[in-house]
Phi, psi and omega in degrees: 000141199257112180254155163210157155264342126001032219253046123266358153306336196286177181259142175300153180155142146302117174242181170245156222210094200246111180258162191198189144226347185023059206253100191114323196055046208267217187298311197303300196327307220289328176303298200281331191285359174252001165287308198300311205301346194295357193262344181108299174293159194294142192246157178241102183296115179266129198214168170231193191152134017288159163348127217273304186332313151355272221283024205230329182091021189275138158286120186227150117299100188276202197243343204201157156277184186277320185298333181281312169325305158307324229263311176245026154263346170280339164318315186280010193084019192268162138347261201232174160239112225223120196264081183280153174288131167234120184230181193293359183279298175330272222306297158332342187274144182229145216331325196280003171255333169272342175274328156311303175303326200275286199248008164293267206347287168312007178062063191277098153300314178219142145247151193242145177198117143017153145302323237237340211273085187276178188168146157094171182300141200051352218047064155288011208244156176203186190291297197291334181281012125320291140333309197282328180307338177124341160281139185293084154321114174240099175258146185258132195284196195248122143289139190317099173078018152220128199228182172271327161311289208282009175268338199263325161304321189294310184307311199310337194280346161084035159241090198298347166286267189000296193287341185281295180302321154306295177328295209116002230166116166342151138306167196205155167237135171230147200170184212244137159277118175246197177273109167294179204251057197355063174289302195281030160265324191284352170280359181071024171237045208287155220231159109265143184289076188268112185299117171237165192309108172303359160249024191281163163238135153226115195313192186292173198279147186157193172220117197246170150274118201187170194233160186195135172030049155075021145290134157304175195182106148318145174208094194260108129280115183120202215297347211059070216279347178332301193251068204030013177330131134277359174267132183279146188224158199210085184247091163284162178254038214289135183278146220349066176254135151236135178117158223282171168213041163258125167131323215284123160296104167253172171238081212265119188275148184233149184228326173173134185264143197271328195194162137340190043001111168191185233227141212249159156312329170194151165008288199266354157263010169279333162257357161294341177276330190292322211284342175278309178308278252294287155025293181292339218267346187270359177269000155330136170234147199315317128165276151318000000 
């Protein structure tokens, strides 16, 4: 799949044209890339970043960073990705102009788009001032009670099937592995420590069940309050995984949240409640 930043990076041509922000890439996103691809001509996804709401000064959790958004728009098979920067100069731009400058340029035969799916200044732009400009439309209703809002609510609840169903696919956490204060190896479970993206959405606090690099995997979010923590820490457990992962990008699938967090009478029951998580975590079954 072909990314560009760009669109004289694209090759001339006529295209199908999937536009967004596809943020999670869940079942509705899946909706409009399979309108575009249905058309036949090579389809191109159009996306922006950072997030337009970001750059609007609106508070978003996203659901995926870009490399992962690229990661599972090339699953479905598009063509290509054509990533715009989107900044207030953009946003400030008004629609019959951003649809010109934009997507006449890339040569858009057909666009597929959300029911739902605004551009342009104030977000005056919609699907039909599209049509009227002279473009082939595929607008797509919205499946029922699923959005990227209500998968990021699902999440804060930390009810990660639910949110599997909406996706098509686990929730997922992502992040970069550092250096920890290495607590569960002396407990005989050792975690990596995962730095995630301060625009990340990350769920509620608790201990789940879930998989990394085809391992089941414990996954204790929040402070560690046993031992008085306040830092949120984002620790899997991969079950019989040996070899260092620090520096290494994971992608941690959440599957089921098992239980809370909380502060045990002692130790050893504190490692008899991990020996019970890690137990669950290997009869877990995938959501999806």
């Amino acid at each position: 799949m072909k990314v560009a930043r760009r669109p004289e990076e694209l090759a001339p041509g006529e295209r199908a044209v999937a536009i967004g922000s596809f943020d999670g890439v869940h079942r509705g996103h899946r909706r409009v890339l399979e309108a575009a691809t249905a058309d036949g001509k090579p389809t191109t996804v159009v996306t922006f970043w950072p997030h337009p709401r970001l750059v609007l000064g609106n508070k978003v959790e996203l659901l995926t960073t870009l490399e992962r958004r690229l990661e599972l728009l090339g699953a479905e098979g598009v063509d290509e990705v054509l990533v715009i920067e989107f900044t207030p100069e953009l946003a400030s731009r008004e629609p019959a102009e951003f649809a010109e400058s934009l997507l006449r340029q890339i040569g858009a035969g057909v666009i597929a788009v959300g029911e739902n799916f605004r551009f342009g200044r104030a977000a005056a732009g919609d699907p039909s001032l599209l049509q009227q400009l002279g473009f082939e439309v595929e607008i797509v209703p919205m499946l029922e009670g699923i959005s990227s809002s209500r998968i990021r609510s699902l999440l804060r609840s930390g009810e990660v099937g639910e949110a599997a169903r909406l996706l098509g696919r686990p929730a997922e956490i992502e992040g970069t592995v550092v250096l920890g204060d290495r607590r569960g190896g002396t407990l005989g479970y050792p975690t990596a420590n995962l730095a995630v993206d301060p625009d990340l959405l990350v769920p509620a606090y608790g201990i789940y069940a879930g998989e990394a690099l085809g391992h089941r995997a414990a996954v204790s979010i929040g402070v560690n309050p046993h031992y008085g923590g306040d830092e949120r820490r984002i620790e899997p457990h991969l079950l019989d995984f040996e070899g260092d992962l620090y520096g290494r990008r994971l992608i941690v699938e959440l599957w089921r949240r098992l239980r809370d967090e909380r502060v045990f009478p002692s130790e050893e029951e504190l490692v008899d409640q991990i020996a019970r998580d890690v137990e669950q975590t290997r009869a877990a079954m995938r959501p999806v």
